[in-house]
N, CA, C and O atoms as a Maestro MAE file, in Angstrom:
{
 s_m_m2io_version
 :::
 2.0.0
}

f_m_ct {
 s_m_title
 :::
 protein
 m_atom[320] {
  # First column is atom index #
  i_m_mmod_type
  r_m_x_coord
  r_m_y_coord
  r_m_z_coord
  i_m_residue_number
  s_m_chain_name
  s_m_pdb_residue_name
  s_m_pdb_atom_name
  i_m_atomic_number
  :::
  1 25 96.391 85.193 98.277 1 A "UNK " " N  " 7
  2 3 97.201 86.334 98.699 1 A "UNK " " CA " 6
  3 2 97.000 87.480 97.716 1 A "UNK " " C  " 6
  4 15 96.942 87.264 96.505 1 A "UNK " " O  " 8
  5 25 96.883 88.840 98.300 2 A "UNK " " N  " 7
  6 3 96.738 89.876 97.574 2 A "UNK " " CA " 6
  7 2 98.176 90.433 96.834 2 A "UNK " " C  " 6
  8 15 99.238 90.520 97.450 2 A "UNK " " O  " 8
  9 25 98.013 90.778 95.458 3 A "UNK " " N  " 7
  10 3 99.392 91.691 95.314 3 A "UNK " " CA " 6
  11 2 99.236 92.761 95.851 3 A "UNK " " C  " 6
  12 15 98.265 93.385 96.278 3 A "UNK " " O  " 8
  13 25 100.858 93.004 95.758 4 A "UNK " " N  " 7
  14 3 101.112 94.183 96.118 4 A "UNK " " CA " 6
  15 2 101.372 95.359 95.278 4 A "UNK " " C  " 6
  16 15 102.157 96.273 95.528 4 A "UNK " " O  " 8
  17 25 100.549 95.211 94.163 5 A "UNK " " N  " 7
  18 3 100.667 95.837 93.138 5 A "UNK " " CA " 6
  19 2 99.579 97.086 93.470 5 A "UNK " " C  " 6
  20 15 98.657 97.037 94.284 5 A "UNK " " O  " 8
  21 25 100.001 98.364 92.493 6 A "UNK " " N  " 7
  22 3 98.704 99.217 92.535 6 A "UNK " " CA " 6
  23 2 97.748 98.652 91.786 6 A "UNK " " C  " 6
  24 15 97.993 97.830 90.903 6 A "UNK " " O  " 8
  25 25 96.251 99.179 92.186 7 A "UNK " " N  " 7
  26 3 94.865 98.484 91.251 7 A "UNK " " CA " 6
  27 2 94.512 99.695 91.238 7 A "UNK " " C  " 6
  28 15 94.561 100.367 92.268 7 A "UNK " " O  " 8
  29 25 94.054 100.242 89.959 8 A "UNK " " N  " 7
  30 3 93.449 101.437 89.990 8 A "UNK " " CA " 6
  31 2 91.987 101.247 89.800 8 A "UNK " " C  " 6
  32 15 91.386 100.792 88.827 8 A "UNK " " O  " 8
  33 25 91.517 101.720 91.007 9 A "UNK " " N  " 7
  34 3 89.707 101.503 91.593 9 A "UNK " " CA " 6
  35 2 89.562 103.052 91.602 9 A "UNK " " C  " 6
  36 15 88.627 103.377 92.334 9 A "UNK " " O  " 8
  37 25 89.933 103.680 91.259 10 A "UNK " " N  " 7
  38 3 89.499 105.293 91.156 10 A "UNK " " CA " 6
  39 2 90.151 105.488 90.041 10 A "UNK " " C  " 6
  40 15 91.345 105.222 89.911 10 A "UNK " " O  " 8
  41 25 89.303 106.047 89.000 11 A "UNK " " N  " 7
  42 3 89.990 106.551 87.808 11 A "UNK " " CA " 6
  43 2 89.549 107.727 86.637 11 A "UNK " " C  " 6
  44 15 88.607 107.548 85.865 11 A "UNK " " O  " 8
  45 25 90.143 108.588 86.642 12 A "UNK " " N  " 7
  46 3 90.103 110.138 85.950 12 A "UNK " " CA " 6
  47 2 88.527 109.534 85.170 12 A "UNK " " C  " 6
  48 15 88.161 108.368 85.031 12 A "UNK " " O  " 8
  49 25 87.918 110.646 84.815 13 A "UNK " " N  " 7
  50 3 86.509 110.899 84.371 13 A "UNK " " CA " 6
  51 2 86.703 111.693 83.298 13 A "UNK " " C  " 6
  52 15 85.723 112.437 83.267 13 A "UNK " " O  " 8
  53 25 87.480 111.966 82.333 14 A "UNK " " N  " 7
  54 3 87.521 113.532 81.681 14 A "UNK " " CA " 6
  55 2 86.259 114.352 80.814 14 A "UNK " " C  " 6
  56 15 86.257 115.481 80.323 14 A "UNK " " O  " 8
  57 25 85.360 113.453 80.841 15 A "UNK " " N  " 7
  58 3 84.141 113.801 80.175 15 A "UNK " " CA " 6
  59 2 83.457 114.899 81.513 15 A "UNK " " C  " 6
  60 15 82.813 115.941 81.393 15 A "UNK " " O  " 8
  61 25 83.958 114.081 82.904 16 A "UNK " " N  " 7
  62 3 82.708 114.959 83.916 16 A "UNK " " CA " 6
  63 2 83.748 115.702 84.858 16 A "UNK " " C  " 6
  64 15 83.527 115.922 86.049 16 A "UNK " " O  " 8
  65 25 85.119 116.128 84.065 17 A "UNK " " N  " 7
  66 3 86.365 116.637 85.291 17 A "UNK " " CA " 6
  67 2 86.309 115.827 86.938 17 A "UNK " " C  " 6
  68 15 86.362 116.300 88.073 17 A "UNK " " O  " 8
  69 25 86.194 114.596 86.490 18 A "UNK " " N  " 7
  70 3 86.197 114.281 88.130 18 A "UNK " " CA " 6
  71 2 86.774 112.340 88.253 18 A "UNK " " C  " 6
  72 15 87.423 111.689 87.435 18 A "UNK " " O  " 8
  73 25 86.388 112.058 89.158 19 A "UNK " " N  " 7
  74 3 86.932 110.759 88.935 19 A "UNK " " CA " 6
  75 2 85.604 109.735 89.100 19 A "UNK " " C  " 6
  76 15 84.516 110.305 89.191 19 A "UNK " " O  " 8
  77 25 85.616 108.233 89.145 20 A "UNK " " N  " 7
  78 3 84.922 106.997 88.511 20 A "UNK " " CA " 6
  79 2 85.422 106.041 89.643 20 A "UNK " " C  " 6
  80 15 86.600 105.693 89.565 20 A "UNK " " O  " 8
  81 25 84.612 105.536 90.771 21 A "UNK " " N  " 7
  82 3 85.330 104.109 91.724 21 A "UNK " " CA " 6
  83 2 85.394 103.083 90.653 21 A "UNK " " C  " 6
  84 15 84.883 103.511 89.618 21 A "UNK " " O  " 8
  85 25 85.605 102.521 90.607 22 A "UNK " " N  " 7
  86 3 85.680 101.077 90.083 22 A "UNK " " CA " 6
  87 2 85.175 100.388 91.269 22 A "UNK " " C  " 6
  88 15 85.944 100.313 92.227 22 A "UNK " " O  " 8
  89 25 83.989 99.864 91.367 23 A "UNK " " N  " 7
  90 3 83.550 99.026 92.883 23 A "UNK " " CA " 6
  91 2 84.173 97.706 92.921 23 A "UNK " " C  " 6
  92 15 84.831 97.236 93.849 23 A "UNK " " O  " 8
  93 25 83.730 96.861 91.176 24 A "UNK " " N  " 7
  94 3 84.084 95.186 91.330 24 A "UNK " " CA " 6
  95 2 85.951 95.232 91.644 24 A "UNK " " C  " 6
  96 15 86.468 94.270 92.212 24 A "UNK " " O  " 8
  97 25 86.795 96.428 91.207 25 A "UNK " " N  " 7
  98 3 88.103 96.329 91.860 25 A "UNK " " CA " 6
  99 2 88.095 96.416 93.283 25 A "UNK " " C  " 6
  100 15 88.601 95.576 94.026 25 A "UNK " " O  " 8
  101 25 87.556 97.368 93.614 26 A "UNK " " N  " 7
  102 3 87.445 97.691 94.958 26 A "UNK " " CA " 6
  103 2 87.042 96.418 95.993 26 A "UNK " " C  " 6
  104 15 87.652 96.049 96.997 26 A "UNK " " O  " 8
  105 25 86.020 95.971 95.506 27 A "UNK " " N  " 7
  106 3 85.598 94.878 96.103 27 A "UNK " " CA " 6
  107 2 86.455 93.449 96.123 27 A "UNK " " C  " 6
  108 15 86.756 92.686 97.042 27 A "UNK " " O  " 8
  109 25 86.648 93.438 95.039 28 A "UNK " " N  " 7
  110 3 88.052 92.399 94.826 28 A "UNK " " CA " 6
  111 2 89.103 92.378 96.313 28 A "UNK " " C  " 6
  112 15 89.282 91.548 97.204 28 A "UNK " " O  " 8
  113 25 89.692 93.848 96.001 29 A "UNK " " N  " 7
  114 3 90.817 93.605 97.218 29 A "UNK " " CA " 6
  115 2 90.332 93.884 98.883 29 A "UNK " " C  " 6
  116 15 90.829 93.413 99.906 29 A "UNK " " O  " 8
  117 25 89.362 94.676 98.749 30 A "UNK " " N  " 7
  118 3 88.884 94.448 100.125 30 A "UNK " " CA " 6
  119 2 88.391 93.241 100.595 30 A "UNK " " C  " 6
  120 15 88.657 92.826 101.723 30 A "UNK " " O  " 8
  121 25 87.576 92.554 99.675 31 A "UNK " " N  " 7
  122 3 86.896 91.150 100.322 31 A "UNK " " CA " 6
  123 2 87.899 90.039 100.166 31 A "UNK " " C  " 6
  124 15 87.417 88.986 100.582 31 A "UNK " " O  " 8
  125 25 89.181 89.900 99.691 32 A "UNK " " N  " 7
  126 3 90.043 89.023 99.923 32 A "UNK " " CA " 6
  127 2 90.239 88.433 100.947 32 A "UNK " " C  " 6
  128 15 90.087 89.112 101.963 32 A "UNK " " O  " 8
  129 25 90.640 86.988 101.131 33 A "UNK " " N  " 7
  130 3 90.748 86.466 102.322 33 A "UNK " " CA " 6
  131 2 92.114 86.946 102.980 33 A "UNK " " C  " 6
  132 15 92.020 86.577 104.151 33 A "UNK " " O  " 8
  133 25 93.286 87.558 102.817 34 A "UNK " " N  " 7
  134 3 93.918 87.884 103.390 34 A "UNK " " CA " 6
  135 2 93.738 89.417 104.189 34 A "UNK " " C  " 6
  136 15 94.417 89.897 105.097 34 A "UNK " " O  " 8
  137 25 92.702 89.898 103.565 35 A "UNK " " N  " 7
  138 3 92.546 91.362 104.723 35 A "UNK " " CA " 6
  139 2 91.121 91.669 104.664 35 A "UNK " " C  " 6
  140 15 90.798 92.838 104.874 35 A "UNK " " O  " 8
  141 25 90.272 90.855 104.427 36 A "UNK " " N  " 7
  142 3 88.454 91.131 104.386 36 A "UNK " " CA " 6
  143 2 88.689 91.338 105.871 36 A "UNK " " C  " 6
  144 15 88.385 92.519 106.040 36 A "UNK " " O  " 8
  145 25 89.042 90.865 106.968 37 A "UNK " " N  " 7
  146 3 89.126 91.447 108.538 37 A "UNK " " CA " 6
  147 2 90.047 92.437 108.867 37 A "UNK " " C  " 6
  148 15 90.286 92.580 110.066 37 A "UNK " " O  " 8
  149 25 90.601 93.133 108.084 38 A "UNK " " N  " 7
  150 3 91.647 94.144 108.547 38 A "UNK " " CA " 6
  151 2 91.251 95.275 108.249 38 A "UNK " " C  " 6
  152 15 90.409 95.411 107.361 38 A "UNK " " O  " 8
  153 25 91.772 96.347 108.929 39 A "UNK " " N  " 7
  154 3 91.328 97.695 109.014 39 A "UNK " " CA " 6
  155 2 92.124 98.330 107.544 39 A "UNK " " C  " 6
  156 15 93.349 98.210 107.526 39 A "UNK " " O  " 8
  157 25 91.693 98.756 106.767 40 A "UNK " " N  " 7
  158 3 92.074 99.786 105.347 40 A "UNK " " CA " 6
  159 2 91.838 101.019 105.340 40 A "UNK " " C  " 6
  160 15 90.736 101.469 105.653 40 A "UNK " " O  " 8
  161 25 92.947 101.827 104.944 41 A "UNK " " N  " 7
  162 3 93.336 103.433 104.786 41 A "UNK " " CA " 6
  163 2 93.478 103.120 103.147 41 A "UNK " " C  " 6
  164 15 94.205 102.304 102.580 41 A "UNK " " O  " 8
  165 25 92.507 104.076 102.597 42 A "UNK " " N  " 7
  166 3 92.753 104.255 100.760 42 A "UNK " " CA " 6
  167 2 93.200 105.419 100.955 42 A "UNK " " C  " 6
  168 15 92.499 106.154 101.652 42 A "UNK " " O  " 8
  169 25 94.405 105.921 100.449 43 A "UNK " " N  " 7
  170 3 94.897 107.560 100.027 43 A "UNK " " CA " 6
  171 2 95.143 107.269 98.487 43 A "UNK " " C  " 6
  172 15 95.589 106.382 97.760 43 A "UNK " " O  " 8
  173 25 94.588 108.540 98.418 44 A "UNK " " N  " 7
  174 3 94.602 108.745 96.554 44 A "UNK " " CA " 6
  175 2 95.192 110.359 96.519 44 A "UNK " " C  " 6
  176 15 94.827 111.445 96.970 44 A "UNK " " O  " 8
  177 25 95.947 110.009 95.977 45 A "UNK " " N  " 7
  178 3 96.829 111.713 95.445 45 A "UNK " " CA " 6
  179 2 96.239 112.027 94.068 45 A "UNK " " C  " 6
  180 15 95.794 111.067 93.440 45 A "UNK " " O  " 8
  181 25 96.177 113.217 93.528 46 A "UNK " " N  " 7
  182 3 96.148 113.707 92.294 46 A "UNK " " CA " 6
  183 2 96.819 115.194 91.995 46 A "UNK " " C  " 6
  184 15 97.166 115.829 92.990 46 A "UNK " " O  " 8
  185 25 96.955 115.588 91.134 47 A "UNK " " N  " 7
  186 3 97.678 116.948 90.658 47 A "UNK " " CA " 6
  187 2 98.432 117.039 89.887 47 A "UNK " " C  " 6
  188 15 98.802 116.143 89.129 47 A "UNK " " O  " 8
  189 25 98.664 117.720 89.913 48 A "UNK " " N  " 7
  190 3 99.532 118.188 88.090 48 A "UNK " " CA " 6
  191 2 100.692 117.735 88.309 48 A "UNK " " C  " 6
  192 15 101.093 117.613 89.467 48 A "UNK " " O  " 8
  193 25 101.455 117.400 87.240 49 A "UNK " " N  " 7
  194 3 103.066 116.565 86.890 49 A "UNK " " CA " 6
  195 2 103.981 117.381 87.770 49 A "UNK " " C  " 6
  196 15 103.510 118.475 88.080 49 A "UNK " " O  " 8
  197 25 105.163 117.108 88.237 50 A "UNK " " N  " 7
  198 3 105.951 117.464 88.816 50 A "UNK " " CA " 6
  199 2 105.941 117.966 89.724 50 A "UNK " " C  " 6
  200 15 106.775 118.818 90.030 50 A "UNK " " O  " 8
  201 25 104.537 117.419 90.787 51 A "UNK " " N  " 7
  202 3 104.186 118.742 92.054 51 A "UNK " " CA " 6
  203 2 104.178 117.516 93.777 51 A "UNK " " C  " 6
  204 15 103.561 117.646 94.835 51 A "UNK " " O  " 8
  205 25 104.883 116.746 93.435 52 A "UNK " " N  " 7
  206 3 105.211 115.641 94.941 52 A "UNK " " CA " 6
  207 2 104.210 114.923 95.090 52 A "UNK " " C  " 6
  208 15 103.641 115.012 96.177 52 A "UNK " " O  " 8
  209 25 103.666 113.988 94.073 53 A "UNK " " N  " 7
  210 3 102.651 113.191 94.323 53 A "UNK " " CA " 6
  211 2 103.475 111.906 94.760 53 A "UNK " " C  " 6
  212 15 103.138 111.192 95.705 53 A "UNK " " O  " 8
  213 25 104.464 111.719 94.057 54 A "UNK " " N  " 7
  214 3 105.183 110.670 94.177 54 A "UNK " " CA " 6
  215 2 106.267 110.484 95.091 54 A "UNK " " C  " 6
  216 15 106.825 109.408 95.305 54 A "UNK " " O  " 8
  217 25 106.554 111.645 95.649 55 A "UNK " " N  " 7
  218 3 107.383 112.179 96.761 55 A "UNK " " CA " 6
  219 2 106.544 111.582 97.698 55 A "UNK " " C  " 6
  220 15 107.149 110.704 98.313 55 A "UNK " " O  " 8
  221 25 105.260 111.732 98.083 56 A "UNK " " N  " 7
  222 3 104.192 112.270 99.170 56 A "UNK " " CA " 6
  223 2 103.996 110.420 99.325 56 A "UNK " " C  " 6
  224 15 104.431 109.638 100.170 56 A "UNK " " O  " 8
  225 25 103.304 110.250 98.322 57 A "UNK " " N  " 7
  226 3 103.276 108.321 98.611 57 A "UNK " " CA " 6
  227 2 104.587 107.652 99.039 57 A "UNK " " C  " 6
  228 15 104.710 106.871 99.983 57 A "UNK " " O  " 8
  229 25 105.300 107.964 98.420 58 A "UNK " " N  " 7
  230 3 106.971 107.150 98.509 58 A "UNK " " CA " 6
  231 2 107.315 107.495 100.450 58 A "UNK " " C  " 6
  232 15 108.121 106.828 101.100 58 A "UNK " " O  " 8
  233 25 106.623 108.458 100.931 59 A "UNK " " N  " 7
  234 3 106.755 109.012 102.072 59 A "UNK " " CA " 6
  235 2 106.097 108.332 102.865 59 A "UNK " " C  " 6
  236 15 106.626 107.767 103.822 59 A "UNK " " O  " 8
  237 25 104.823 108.269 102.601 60 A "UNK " " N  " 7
  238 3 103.630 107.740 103.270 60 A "UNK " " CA " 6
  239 2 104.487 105.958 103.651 60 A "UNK " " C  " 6
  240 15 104.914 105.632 104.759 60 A "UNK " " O  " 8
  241 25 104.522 105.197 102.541 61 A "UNK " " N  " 7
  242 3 104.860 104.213 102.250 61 A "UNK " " CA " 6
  243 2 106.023 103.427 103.505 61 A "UNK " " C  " 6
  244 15 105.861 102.561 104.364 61 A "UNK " " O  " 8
  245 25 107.423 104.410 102.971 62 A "UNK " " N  " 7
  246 3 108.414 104.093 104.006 62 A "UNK " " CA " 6
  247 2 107.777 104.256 105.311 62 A "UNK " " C  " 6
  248 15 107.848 103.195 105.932 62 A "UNK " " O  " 8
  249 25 107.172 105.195 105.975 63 A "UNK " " N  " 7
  250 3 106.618 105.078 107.031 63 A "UNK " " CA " 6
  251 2 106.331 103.813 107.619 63 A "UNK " " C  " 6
  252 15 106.739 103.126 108.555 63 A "UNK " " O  " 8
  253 25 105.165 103.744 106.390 64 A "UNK " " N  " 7
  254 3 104.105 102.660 106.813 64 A "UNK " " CA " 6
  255 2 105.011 101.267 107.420 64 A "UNK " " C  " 6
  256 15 104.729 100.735 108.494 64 A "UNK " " O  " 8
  257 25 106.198 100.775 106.471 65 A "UNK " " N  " 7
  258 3 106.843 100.006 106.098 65 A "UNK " " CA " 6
  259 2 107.850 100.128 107.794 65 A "UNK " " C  " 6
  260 15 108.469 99.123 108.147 65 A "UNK " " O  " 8
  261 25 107.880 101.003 108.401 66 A "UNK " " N  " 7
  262 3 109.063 101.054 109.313 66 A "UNK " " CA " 6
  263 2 108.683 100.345 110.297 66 A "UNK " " C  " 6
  264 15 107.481 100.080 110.259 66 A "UNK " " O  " 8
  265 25 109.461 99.778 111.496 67 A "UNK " " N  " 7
  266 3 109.256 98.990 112.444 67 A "UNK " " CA " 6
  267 2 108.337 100.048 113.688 67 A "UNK " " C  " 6
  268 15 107.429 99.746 114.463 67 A "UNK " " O  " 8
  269 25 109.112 101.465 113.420 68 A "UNK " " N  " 7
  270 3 108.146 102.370 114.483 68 A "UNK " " CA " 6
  271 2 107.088 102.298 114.485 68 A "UNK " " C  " 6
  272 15 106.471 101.981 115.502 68 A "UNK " " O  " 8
  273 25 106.355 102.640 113.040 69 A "UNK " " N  " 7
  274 3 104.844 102.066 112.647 69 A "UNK " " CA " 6
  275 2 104.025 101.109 113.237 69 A "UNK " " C  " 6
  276 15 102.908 101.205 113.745 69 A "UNK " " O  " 8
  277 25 104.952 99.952 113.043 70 A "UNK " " N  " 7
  278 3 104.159 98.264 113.299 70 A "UNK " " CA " 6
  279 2 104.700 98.426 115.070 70 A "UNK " " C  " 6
  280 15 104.141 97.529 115.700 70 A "UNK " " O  " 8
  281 25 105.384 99.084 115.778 71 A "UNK " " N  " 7
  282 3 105.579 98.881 117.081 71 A "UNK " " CA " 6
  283 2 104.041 100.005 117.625 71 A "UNK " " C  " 6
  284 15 103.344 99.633 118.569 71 A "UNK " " O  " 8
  285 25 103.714 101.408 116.822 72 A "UNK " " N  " 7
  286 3 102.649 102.033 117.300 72 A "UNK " " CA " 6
  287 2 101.823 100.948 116.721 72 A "UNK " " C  " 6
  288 15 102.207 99.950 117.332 72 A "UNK " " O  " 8
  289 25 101.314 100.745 116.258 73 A "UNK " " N  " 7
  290 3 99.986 99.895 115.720 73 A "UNK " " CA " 6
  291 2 99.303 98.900 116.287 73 A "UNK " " C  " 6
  292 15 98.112 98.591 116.302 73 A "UNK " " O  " 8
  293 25 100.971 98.134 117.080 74 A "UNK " " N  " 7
  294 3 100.698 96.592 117.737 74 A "UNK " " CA " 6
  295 2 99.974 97.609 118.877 74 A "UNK " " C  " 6
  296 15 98.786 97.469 119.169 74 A "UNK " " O  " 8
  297 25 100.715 98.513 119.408 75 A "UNK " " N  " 7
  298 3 100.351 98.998 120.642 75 A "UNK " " CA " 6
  299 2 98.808 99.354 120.538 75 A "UNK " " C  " 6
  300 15 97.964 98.844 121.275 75 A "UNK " " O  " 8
  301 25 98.545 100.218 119.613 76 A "UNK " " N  " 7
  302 3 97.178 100.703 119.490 76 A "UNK " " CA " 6
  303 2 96.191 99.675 119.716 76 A "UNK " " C  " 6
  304 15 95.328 99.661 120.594 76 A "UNK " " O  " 8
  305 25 96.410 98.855 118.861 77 A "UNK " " N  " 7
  306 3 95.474 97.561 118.924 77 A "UNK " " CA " 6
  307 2 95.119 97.126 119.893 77 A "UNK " " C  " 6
  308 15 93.954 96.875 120.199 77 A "UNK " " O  " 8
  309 25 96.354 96.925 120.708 78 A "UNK " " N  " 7
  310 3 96.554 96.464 121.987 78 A "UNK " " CA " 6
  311 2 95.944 97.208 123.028 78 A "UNK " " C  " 6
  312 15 95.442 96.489 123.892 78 A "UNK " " O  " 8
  313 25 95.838 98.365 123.201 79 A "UNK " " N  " 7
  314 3 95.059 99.296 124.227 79 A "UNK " " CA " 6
  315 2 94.136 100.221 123.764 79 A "UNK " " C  " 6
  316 15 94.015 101.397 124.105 79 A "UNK " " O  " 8
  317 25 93.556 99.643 123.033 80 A "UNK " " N  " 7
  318 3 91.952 100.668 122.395 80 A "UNK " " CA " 6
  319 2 91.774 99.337 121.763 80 A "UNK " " C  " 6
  320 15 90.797 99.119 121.046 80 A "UNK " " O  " 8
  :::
 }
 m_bond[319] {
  # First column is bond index #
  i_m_from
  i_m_to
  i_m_order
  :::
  1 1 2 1
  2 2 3 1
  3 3 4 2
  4 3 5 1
  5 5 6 1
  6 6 7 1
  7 7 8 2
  8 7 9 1
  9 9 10 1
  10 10 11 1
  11 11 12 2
  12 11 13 1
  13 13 14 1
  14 14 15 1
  15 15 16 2
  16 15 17 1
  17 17 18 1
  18 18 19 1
  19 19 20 2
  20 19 21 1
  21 21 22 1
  22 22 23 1
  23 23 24 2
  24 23 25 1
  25 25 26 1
  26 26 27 1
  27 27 28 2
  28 27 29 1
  29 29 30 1
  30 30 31 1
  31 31 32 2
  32 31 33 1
  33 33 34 1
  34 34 35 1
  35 35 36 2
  36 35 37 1
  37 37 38 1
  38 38 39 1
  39 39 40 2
  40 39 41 1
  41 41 42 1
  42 42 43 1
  43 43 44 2
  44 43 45 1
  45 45 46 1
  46 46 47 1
  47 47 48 2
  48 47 49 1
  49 49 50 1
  50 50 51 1
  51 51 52 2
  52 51 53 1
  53 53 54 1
  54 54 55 1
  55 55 56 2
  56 55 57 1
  57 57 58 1
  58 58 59 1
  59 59 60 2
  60 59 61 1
  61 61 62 1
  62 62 63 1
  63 63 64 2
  64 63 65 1
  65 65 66 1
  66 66 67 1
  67 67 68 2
  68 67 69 1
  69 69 70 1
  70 70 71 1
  71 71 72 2
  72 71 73 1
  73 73 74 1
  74 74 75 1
  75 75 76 2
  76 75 77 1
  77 77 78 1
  78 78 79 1
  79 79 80 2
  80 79 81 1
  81 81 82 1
  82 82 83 1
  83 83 84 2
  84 83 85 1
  85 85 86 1
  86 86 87 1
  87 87 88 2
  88 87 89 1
  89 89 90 1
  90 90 91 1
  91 91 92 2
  92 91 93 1
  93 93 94 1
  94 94 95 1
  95 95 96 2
  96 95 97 1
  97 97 98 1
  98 98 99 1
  99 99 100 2
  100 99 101 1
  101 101 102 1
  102 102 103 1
  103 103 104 2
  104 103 105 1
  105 105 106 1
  106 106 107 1
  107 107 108 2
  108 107 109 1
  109 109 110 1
  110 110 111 1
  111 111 112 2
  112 111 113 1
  113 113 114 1
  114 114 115 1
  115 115 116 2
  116 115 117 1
  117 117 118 1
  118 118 119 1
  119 119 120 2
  120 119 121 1
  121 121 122 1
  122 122 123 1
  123 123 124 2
  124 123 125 1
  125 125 126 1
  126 126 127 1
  127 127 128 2
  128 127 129 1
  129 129 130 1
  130 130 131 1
  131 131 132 2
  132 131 133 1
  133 133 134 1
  134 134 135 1
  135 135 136 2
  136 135 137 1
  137 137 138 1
  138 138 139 1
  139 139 140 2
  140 139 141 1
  141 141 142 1
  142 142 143 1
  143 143 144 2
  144 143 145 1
  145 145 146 1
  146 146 147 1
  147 147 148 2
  148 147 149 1
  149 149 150 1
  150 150 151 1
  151 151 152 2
  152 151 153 1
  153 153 154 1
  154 154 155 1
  155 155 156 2
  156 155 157 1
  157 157 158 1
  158 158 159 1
  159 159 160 2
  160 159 161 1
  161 161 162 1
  162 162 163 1
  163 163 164 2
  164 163 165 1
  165 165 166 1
  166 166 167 1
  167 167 168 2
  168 167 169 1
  169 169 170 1
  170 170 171 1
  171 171 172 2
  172 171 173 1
  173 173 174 1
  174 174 175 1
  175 175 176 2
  176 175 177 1
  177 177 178 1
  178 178 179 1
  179 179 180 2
  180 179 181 1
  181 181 182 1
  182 182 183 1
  183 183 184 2
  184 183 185 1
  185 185 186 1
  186 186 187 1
  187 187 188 2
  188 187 189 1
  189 189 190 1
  190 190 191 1
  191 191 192 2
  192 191 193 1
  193 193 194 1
  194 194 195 1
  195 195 196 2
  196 195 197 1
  197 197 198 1
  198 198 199 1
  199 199 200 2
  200 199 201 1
  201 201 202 1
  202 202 203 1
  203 203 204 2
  204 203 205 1
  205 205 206 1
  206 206 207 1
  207 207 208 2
  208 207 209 1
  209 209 210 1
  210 210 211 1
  211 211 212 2
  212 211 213 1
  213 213 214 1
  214 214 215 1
  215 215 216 2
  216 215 217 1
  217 217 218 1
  218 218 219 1
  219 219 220 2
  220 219 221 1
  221 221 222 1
  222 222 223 1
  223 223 224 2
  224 223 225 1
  225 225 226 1
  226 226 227 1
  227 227 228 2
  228 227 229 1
  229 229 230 1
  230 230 231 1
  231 231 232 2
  232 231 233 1
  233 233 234 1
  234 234 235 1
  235 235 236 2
  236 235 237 1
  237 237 238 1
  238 238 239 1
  239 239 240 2
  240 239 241 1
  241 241 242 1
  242 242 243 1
  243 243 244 2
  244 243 245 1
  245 245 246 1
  246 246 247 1
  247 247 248 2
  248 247 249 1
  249 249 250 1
  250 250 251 1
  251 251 252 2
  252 251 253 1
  253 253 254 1
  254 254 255 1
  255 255 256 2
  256 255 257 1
  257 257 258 1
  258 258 259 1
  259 259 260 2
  260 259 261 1
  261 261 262 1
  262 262 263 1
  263 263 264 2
  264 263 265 1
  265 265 266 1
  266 266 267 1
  267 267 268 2
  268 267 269 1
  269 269 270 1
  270 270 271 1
  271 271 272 2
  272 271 273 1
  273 273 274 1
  274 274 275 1
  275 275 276 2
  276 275 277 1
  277 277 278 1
  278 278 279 1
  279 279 280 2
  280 279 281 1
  281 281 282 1
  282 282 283 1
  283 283 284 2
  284 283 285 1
  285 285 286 1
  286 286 287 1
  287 287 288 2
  288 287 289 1
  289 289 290 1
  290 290 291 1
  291 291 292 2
  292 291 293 1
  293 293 294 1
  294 294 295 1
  295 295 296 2
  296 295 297 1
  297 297 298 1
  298 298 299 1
  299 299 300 2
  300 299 301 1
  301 301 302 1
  302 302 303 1
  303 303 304 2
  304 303 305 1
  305 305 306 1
  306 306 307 1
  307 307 308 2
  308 307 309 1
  309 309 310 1
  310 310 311 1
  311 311 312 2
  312 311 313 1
  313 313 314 1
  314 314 315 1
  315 315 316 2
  316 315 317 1
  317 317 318 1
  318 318 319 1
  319 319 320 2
  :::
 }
}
């Protein structure tokens, strides 16, 4: 089973202003046996302190988490 923890597979570069995948993380949680067959959305926020990065995920998140979500999703699946 995968945690549900964050893994940071993208990470600040400050030598080249940009960012670095981490693949063997990356690869880790994608090829897991609990979702190597499931469809994955990566969103990565960045920006300066105090500007709704954490607002914006915490948003994303509850969404994701709501029953409306998993009632569109079953459906989607279901007819496409």
């Amino acid at each position: 089973m995968v945690s549900k923890e964050a893994v940071p597979f993208l990470e600040l570069n400050d030598a080249k202003n940009g960012f670095v995948l981490n693949l063997k993380e990356l690869e880790k949680i994608l090829l897991a046996d609990d979702v190597k067959d499931t469809a994955v959305a990566i969103i990565s926020v960045a920006g300066a302190y105090r500007q709704g990065k954490s607002f914006l995920l915490n948003f994303i998140l509850r969404y994701l988490e709501s029953v409306v979500s998993f009632v569109l999703f079953y459906l989607y699946l279901k007819f496409y």
